[in-house]
TORFIDO-859859 format. One record per residue: residue number from 1; residue in three letters; x, y, z of N, C-alpha, C in turn. Coordinates in steps of 0.05 Angstrom, whole numbers, plus 5000, padded with zeros to 4 digits. Each point is the difference from the previous one (the first is absolute). Layout:
% residues N
     k     r   n_c1   n_c2   n_c3   ca_c1   ca_c2   ca_c3   c_c1   c_c2   c_c3
   NUM   ALA      X      Y      Z       X       Y       Z      X      Y      Z
...
END
This chain:
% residues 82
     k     r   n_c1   n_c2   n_c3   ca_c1   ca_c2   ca_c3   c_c1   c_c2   c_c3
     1   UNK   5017   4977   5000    4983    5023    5000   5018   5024   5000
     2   UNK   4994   5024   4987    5015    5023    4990   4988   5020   4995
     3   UNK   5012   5024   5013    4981    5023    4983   5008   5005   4969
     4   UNK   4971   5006   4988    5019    5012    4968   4984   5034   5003
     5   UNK   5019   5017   4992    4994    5025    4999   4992   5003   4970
     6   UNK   4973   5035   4998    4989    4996    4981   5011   5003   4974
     7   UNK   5028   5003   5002    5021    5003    4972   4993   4964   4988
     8   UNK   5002   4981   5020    4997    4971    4988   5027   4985   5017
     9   UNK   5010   5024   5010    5024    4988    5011   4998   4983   5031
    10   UNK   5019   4974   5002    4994    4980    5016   5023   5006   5033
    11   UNK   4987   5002   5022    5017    5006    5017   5009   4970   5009
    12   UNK   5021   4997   5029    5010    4979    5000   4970   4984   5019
    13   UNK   5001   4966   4999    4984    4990    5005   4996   5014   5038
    14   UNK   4971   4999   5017    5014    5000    5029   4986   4978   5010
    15   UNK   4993   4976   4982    4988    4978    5014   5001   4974   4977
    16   UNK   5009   4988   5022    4995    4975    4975   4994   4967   5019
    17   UNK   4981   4990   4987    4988    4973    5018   5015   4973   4974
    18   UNK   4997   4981   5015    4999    4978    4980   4980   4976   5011
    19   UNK   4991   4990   4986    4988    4981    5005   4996   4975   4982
    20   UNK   4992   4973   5015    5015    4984    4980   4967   4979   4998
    21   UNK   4993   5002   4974    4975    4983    4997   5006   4974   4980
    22   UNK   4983   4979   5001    5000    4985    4982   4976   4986   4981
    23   UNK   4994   5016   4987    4970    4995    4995   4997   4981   4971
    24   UNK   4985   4983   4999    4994    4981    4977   4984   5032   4966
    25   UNK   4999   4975   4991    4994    5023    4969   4976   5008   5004
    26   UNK   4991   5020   4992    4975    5008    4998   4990   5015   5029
    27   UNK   5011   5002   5025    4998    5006    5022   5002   5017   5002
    28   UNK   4999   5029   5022    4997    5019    5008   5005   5013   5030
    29   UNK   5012   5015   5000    5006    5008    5035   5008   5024   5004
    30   UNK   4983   5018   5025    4995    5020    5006   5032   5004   5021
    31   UNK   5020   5020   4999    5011    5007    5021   5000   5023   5010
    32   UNK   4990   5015   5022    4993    5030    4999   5027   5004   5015
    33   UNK   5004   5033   4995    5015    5016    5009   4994   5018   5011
    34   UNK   5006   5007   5021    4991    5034    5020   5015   5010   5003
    35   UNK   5006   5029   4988    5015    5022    5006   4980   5024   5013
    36   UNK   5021   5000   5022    4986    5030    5006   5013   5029   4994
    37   UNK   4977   5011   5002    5011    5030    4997   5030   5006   5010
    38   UNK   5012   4999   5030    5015    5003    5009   5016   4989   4987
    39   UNK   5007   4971   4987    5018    4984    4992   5004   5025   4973
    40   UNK   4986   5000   4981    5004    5018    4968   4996   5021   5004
    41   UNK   4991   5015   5012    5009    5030    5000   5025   5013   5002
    42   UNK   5018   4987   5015    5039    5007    4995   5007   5004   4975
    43   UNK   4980   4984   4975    5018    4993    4973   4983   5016   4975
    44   UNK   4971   5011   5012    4984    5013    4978   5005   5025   5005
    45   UNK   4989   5019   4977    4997    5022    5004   4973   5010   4993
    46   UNK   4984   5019   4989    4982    5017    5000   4986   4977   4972
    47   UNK   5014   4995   4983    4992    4991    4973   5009   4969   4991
    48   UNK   5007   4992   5026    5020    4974    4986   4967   4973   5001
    49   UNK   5018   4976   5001    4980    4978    4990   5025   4972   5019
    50   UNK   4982   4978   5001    5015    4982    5006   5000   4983   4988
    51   UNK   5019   4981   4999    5001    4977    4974   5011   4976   5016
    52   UNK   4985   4978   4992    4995    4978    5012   5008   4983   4970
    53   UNK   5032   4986   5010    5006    4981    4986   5000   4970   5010
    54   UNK   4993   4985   4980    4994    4966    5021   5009   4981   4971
    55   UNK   5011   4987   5009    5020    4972    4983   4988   4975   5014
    56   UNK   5008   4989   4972    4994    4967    5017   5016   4989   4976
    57   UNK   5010   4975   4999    5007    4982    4986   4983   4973   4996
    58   UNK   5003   4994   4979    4988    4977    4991   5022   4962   5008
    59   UNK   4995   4990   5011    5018    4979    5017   5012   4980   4977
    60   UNK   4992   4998   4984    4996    4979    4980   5017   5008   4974
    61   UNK   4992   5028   4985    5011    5011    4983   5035   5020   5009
    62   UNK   4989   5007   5034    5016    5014    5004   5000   5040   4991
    63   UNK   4971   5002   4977    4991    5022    4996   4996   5015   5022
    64   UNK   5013   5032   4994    4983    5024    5019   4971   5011   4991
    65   UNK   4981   4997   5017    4980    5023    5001   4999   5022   5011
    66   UNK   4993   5025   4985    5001    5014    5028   4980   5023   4982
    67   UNK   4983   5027   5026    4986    5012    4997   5002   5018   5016
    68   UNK   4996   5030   4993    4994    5030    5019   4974   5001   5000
    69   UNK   4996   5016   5027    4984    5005    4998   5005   5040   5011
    70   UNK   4988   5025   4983    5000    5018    5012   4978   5006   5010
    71   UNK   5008   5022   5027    4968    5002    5014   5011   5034   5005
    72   UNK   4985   5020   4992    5005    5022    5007   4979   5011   5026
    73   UNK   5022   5009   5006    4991    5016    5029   4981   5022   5003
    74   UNK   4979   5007   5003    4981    5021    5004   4996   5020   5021
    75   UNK   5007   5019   5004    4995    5014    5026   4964   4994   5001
    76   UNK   4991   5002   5021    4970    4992    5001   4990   5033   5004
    77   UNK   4972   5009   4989    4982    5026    5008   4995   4998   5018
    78   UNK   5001   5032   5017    4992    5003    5028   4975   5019   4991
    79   UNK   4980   4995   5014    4973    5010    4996   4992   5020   5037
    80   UNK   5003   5015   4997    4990    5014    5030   4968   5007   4990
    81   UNK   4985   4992   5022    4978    5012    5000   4993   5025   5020
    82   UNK   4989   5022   5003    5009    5014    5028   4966   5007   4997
END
């Protein structure tokens, strides 16, 4: 996990998990991740985005898979009613 700033550019990773599955063909499996605010806020700025890279290999062929995912960051609206 990494911030990328809104130029496209990739900062250095500040998290990284591994985990090790073995799933038959056709199968499927959920692994979540929780970052909190406190953890990624050191590494974003006003405009940046985070990017979620995940690999796996194939056991048999020895092939890499792998996939990003970007998720951009939104400041949320503050609504006062008075």
């Amino acid at each position: 996990l990494c911030a990328v700033r809104y130029t496209g550019v990739s900062g250095a990773p500040f998290r990284q998990e591994q985990h090790r599955r073995t799933l038959p063909p056709g199968e499927e499996e959920t692994v979540t991740m929780t970052v909190t605010f406190a953890e990624y806020q050191p590494h974003v700025g006003g405009q940046d985005a985070l990017k979620l890279t995940a690999a796996g290999a194939v056991q048999e062929t020895g092939k890499v898979v792998a996939k990003e995912l970007l998720v951009r960051l939104h400041t949320p609206e503050l609504t006062l009613t008075v």
